[in-house]
N, C-alpha and C positions, 0 to 999 in steps of 0.2 A: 097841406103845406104849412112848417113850422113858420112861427115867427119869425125873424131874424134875430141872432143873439145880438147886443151890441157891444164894444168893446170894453166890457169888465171882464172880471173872474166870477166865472160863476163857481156856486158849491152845490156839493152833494152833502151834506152835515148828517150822522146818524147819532140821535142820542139816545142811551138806556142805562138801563137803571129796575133796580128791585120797585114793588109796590108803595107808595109814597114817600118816593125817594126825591122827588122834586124836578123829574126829568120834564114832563111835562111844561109847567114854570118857565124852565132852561130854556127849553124851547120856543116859546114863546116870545118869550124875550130877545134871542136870539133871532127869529125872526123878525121880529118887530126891529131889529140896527137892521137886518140887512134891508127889511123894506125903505128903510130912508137915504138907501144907497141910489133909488130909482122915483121916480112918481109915477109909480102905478101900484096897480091893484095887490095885496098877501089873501091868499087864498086860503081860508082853515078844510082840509078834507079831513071830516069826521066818520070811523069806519066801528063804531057802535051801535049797536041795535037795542033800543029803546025798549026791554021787556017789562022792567020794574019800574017799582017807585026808584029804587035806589038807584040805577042806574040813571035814570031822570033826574034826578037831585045831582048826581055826581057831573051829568052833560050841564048843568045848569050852572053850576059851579063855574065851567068851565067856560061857558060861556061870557059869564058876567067876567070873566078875567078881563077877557079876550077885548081888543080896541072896536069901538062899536065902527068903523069904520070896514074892516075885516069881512071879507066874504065866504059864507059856510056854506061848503059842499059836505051833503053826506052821501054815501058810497060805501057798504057793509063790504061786495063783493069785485068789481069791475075796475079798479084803480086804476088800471090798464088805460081801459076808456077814457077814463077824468084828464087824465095825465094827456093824453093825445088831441084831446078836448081843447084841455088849458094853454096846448103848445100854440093853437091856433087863435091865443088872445094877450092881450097886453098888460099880462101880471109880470110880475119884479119877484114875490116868493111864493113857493106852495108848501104849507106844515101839512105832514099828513100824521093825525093821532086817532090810533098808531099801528103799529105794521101787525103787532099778535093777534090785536082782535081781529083785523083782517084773514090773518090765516087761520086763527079758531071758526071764525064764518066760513071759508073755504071748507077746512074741515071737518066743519058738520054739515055742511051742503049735501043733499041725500041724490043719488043718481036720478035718471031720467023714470025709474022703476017705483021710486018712493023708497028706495033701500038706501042703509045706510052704509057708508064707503072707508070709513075711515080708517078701519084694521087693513086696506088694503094697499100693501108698498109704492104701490103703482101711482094710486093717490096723494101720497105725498111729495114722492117724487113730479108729479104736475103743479102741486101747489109751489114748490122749489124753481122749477123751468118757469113758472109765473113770474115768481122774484126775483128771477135774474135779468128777465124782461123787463119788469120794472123799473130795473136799477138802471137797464139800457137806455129806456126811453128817458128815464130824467136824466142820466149826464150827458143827453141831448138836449133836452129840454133848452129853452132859451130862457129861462128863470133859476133863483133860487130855489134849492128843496132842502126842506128841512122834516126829517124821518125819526116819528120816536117807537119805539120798541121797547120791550122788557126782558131784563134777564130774569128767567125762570128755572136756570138749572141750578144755581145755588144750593135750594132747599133737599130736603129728604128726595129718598127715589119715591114717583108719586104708585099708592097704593094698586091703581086699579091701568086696566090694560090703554087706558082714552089717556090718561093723564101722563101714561111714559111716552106714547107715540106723539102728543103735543106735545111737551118736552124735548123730544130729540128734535124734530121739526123747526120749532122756532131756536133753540141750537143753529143747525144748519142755516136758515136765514138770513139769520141774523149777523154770519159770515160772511153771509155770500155777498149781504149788504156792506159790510165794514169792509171786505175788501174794492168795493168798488167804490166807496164813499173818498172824500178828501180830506173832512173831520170825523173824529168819531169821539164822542165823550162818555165817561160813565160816572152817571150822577150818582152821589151818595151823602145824605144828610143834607141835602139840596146845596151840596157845594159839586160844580161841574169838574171831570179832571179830563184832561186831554190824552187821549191813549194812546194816538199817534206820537205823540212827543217823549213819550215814558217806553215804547215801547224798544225791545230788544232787538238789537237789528244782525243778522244772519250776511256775512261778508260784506258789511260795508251796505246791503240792502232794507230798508224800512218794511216795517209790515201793516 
């Protein structure tokens, strides 16, 4: 049983942005006004996995940002769960950073065999049916959610066959996200721009 929403406007907020682009930041922040919109809980779900040093220096970073008050889930693969979880608790926002590494862990999740899946369409197509779950269960949600992602199609076409099929993937996504988001911004030089507001509109319709 979800919470009950109370009467605000809730949001669905997706923000992205190339590799230290300051989306991140954005978000945080952004979180942090909407949590003062309630007195309850902002929930960080963190969907990185811990291999390196540098990855550990880079969460630590991120952590020391973050208001020590802030409650850290981490969750590589099952957001689904967290999200269903959190409906049935008395939080106000949930940041989740961020959605690629989420689907790069999908993506390299090996089958039940010990085999690897990821050349197979069918696979990504279920990591996709994921995301649109996702997106369903939070603009149910009775909280804010605040979504960060990266754009990664920019660059060259990537060399080797893992880096085109993640590529198109987090493409896809990351659509499927913005269309169902209420903001959607894309960070650059850590200045946020609002895409909803800039964007081209088809008869009178927003996209």
């Amino acid at each position: 049983m979800m919470v009950e929403a109370e009467s605000y406007e809730k949001k669905l907020i997706l923000a992205t942005g190339g590799a230290r682009s300051g989306k991140s930041r954005f978000a945080e922040q952004y979180a942090g006004e909407l949590g003062l919109t309630r007195k309850q809980e902002v929930v960080y779900v963190a969907t990185s996995q811990l291999y390196d040093d540098e990855m550990k220096r880079r969460a630590a970073l991120h952590r020391d940002r973050r208001p020590a008050e802030w409650r850290t889930v981490e969750e590589p693969y099952e957001l689904e769960s967290v999200i269903r979880r959190l409906s049935e608790e008395p939080v106000s926002v949930v940041l989740i950073d961020c959605i690629t590494l989420w689907i790069s862990n999908l993506l390299l999740q090996p089958d039940e065999e010990g085999q690897e899946r990821w050349m197979r369409p069918e696979h990504s197509e279920a990591i996709l049916g994921r995301t649109r779950e996702l997106a369903r269960l939070l603009k149910r949600a009775p909280f804010h959610a605040v979504l960060v992602t990266n754009e990664v199609g920019d660059s060259l076409v990537p060399e080797y066959p893992l880096g085109r099929v993640y590529r198109d993937l987090a493409g896809q996504v990351n659509q499927a996200l913005a269309e169902q988001a209420d903001e959607v911004f894309l960070v650059v030089c850590g200045i946020p721009l609002n895409l909803r507001e800039a964007a081209w509109r088809f008869g009178g319709k927003g996209q």
